[in-house]
C-alpha positions as CSV (number, residue, x, y, z in Angstrom):
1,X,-25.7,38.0,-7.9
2,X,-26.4,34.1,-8.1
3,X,-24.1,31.4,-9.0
4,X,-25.4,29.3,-11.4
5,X,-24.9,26.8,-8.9
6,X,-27.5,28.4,-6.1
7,X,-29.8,28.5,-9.0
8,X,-29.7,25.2,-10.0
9,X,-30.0,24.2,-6.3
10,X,-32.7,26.5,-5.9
11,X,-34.5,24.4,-9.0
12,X,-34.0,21.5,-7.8
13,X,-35.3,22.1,-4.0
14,X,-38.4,23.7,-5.2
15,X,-38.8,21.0,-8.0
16,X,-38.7,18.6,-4.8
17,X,-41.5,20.5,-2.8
18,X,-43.6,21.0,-6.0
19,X,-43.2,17.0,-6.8
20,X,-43.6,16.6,-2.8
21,X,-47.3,18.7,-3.0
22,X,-48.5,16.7,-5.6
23,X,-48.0,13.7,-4.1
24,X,-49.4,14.2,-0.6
25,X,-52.5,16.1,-2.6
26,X,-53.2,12.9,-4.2
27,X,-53.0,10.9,-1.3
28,X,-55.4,13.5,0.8
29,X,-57.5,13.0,-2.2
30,X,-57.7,8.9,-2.6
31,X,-58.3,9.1,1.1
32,X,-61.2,11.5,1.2
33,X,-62.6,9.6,-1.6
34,X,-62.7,5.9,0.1
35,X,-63.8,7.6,3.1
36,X,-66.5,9.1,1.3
37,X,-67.2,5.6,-0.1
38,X,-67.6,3.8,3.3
39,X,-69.2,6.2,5.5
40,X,-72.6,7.4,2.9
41,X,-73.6,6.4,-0.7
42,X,-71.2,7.7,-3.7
43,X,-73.0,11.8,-4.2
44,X,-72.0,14.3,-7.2
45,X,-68.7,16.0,-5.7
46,X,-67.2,12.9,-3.4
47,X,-64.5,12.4,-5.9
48,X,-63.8,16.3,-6.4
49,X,-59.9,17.2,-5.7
50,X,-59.4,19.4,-2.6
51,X,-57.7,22.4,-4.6
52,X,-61.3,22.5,-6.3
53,X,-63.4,24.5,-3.5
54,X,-65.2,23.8,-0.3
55,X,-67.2,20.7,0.4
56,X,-71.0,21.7,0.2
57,X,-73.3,19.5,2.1
């Protein structure tokens, strides 16, 4: 059985990598998107997140 205490730690580590995703898929995301900007006109799609498909060209 657990300890409360490996659960709570268990919480908080996974809290930590969820918070930790986020982050880093928002940053993918505002980069892809000022790339997008500077190498071709603004198109339907540029600004779509990454967990939303496949880029179709």
């Amino acid at each position: 059985m657990c300890t409360s205490g490996q659960i709570i730690g268990s919480l908080l580590v996974l809290s930590v990598l969820e918070i930790g995703l986020g982050v880093s898929s928002v940053a993918v995301g505002a980069v892809s998107f000022s790339l997008a900007l500077r190498e071709h006109t603004p198109q339907l799609g540029d600004s779509s997140p990454v967990w939303s498909g496949v880029c179709v060209r």
